[in-house]
C-alpha positions as CSV (number, residue, x, y, z in Angstrom):
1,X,89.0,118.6,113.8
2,X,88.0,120.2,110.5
3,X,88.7,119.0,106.7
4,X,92.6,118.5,105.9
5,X,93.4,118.5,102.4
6,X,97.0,118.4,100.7
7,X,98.2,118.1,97.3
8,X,100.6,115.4,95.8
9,X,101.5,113.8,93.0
10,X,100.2,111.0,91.7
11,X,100.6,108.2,88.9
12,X,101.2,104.7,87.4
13,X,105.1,105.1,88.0
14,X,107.4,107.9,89.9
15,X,108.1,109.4,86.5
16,X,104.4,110.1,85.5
17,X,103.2,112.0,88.4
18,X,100.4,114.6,88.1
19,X,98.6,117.0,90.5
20,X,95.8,115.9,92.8
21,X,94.3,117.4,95.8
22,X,93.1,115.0,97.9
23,X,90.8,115.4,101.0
24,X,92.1,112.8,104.1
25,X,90.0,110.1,105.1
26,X,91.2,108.5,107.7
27,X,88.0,106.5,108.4
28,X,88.9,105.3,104.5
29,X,91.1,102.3,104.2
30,X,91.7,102.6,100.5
31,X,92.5,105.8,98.9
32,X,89.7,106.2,96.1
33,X,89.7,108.3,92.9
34,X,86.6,109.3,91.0
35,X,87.0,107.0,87.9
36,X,87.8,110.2,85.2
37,X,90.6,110.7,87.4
38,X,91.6,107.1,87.6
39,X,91.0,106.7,83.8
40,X,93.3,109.8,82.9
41,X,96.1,108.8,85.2
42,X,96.1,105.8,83.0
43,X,96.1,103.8,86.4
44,X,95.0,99.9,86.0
45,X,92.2,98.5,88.4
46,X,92.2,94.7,88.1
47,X,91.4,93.8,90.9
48,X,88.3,94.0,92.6
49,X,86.8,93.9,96.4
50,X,84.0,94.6,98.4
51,X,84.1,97.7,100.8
52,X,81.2,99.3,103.2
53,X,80.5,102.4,102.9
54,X,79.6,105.3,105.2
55,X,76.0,104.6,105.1
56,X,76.4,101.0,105.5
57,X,76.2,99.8,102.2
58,X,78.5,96.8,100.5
59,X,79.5,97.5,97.1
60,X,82.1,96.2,94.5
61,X,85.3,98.6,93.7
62,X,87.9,98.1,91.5
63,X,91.3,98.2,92.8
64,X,94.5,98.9,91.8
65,X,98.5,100.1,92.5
66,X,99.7,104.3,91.8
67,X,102.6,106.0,93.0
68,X,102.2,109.1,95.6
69,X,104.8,111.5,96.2
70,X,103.4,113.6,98.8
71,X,105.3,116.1,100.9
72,X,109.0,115.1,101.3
73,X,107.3,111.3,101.1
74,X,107.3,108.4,98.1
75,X,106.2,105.4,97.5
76,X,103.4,103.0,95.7
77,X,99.8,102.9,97.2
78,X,96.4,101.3,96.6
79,X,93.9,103.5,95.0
80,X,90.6,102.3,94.2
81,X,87.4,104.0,91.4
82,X,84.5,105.0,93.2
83,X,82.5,108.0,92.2
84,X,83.6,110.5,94.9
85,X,83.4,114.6,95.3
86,X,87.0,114.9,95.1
87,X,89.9,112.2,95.8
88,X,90.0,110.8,99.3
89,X,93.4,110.0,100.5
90,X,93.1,106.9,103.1
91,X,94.5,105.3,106.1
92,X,96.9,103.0,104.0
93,X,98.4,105.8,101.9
94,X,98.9,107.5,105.1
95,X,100.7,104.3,106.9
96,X,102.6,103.8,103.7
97,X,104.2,106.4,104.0
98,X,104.6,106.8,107.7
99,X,102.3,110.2,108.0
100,X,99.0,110.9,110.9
101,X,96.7,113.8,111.0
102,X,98.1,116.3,113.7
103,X,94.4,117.0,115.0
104,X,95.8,120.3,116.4
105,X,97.0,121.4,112.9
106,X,95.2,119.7,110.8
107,X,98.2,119.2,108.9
108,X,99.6,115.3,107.9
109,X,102.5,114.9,110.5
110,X,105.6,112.5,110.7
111,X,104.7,109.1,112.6
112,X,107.8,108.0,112.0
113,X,111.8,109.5,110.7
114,X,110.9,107.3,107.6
115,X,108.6,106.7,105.2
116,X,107.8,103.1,103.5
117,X,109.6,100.4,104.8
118,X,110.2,96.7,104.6
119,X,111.2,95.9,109.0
């Protein structure tokens, strides 16, 4: 499977969304923005964890809620600051909003007929 990468919208509320393009990472728990992008979506961080990252390292992250439209799909998400090559759309987004990674297509796919729920 190669990179997959999709566009959505993205802010601190459903009615100030702006353009990202994110690449999926679905080996990424958290969705992370580099913190410029983080900073001029005016999205809040206060909270903050520990993560390991892909070379095994344990670092601090600040943590926070955005909104995410993406495709025909809504709904709010965690989105943490961490200086990254682009923004890197994780595994919780993606359940979130009830979407997998067709590895075929390489497209995000429907894992369910709906997207966040409270069952």
């Amino acid at each position: 499977m190669g990179f997959v990468r999709v566009r959505g919208l993205l802010g601190v509320n459903e009615d100030e969304l702006r353009e990202v393009e994110f690449l999926v990472d679905t080996g990424s728990f958290y969705t992370f923005l580099p913190p410029a992008v983080a900073a001029a979506l005016s999205i809040a961080l206060p909270v903050t964890s520990r993560v390991i990252t892909a070379d095994d390292r344990t670092i601090e992250v600040p943590l926070g809620v955005a909104y995410l439209r993406l495709q025909d799909r809504e709904g709010g998400i965690i989105v943490g600051a961490l200086e990254v090559a682009m923004p890197l759309l994780g595994a919780s987004a993606l359940e979130a909003l009830g979407f997998t990674v067709g590895p075929m297509s390489e497209t995000l796919e429907h894992s369910r007929p709906f997207g966040p729920a409270a069952l």
